[in-house]
N, C-alpha and C positions, 0 to 999 in steps of 0.2 A: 451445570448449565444445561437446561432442556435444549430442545431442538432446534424449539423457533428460535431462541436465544441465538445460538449458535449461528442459523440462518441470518439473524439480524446484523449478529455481531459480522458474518460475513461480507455482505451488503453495503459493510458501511466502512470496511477495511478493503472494497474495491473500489469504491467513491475515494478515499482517501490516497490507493494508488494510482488510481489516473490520474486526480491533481497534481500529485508531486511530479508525476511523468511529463504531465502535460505544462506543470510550469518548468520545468528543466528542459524542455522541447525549445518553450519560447524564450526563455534564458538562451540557452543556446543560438537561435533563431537572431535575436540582437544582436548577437557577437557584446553580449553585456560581460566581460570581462573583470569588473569589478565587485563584482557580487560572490568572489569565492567561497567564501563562509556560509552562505546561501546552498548554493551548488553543493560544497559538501556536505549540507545537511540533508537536502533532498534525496541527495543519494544515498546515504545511510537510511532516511526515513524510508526510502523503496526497496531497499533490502533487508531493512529490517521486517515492514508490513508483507514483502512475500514471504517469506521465511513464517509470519505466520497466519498468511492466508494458507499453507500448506500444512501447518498445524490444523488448522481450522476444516480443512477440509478432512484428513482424515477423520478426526473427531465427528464430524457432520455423515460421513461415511459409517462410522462405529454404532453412533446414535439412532440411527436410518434401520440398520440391520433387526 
């Protein structure tokens, strides 16, 4: 994967963390209590997506050089 790829594929693995953050914010915000299975998807989806925006970044880092 070139560069920009990388870039892109960045880009778009931040747009996807803020979502999850920001619907787990307003989940939470409701006191929506029944949506567990929800909640713990999001939270895995936002630890899995950092784990590899940090991948991502080195790579983008390595590429760069």
């Amino acid at each position: 994967m070139g560069l920009e790829e990388l870039k892109k594929a960045r880009s778009m693995l931040v747009i996807l963390l803020a979502t999850c953050e920001q619907t787990l914010l307003a989940l939470d915000a409701a006191g929506n209590v029944l949506d567990s299975d929800l909640r713990t998807s999001l939270a895995a989806m936002i630890e899995r997506s950092e784990a590899e925006l940090a991948g991502l970044k080195i790579r983008i880092e390595t590429a760069s050089a």
